[in-house]
C-alpha positions in Angstrom: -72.0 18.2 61.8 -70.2 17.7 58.1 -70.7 14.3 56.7 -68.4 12.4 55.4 -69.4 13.3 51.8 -69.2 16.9 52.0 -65.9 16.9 53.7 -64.9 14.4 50.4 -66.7 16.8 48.0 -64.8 19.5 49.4 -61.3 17.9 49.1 -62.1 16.7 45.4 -62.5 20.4 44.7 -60.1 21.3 46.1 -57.4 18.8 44.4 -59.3 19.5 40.7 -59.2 23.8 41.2 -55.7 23.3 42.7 -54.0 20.8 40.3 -56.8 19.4 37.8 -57.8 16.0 37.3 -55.1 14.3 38.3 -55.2 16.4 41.5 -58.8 15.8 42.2 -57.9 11.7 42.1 -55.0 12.2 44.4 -56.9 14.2 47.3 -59.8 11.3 46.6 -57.8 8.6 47.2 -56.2 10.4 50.3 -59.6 11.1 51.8 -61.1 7.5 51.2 -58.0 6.2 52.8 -58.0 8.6 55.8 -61.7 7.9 56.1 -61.0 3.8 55.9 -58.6 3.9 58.7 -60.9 6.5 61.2 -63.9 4.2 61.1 -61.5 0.6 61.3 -59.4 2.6 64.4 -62.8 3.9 66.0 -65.1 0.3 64.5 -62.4 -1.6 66.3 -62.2 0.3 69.6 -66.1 0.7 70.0 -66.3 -1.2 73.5 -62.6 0.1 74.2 -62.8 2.8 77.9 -60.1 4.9 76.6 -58.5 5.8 73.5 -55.0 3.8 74.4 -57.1 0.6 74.5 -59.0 1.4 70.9 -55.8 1.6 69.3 -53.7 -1.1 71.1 -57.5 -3.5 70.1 -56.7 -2.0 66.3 -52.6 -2.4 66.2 -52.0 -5.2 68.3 -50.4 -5.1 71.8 -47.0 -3.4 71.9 -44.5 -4.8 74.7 -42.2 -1.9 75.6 -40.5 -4.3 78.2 -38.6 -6.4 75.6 -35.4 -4.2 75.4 -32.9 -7.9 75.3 -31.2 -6.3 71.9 -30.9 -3.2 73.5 -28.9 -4.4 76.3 -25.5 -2.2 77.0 -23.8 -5.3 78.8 -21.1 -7.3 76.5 -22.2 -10.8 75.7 -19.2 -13.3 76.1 -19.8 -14.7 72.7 -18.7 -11.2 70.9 -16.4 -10.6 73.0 -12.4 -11.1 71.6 -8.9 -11.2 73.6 
């Protein structure tokens, strides 16, 4: 299995053969953000059954049901003579 700190070694070359120092920052700052939001996604889901629960525990509930702005009927208010 590759650790966390190889895979970040790895991308730091990368960025620094690629585009130089500034590169090398850039694909740092990627991976430790990537990284951050995996283990908060997966932290947050740990006693989650399935994947959909994990993320709905890490993003909040989303109600699809609430379409009331979507509605295709004319309201009376908008509606001119």
């Amino acid at each position: 299995m590759i650790g966390a700190f190889t895979v970040g070694k790895k991308m730091l070359l990368f960025g620094y053969k690629r585009y130089g120092v500034p590169g090398a920052i850039v694909s740092g700052a990627i991976f430790v953000a990537g990284y951050v939001a995996v283990r908060r996604a997966l932290s947050g889901g740990a006693n989650a059954d399935s994947l959909d629960e994990a993320l709905e525990a890490e993003l909040g509930p989303t109600d699809e049901s609430d379409d009331s702005d979507l509605d295709d009927s004319p309201d009376d208010s908008s509606a001119s003579n």
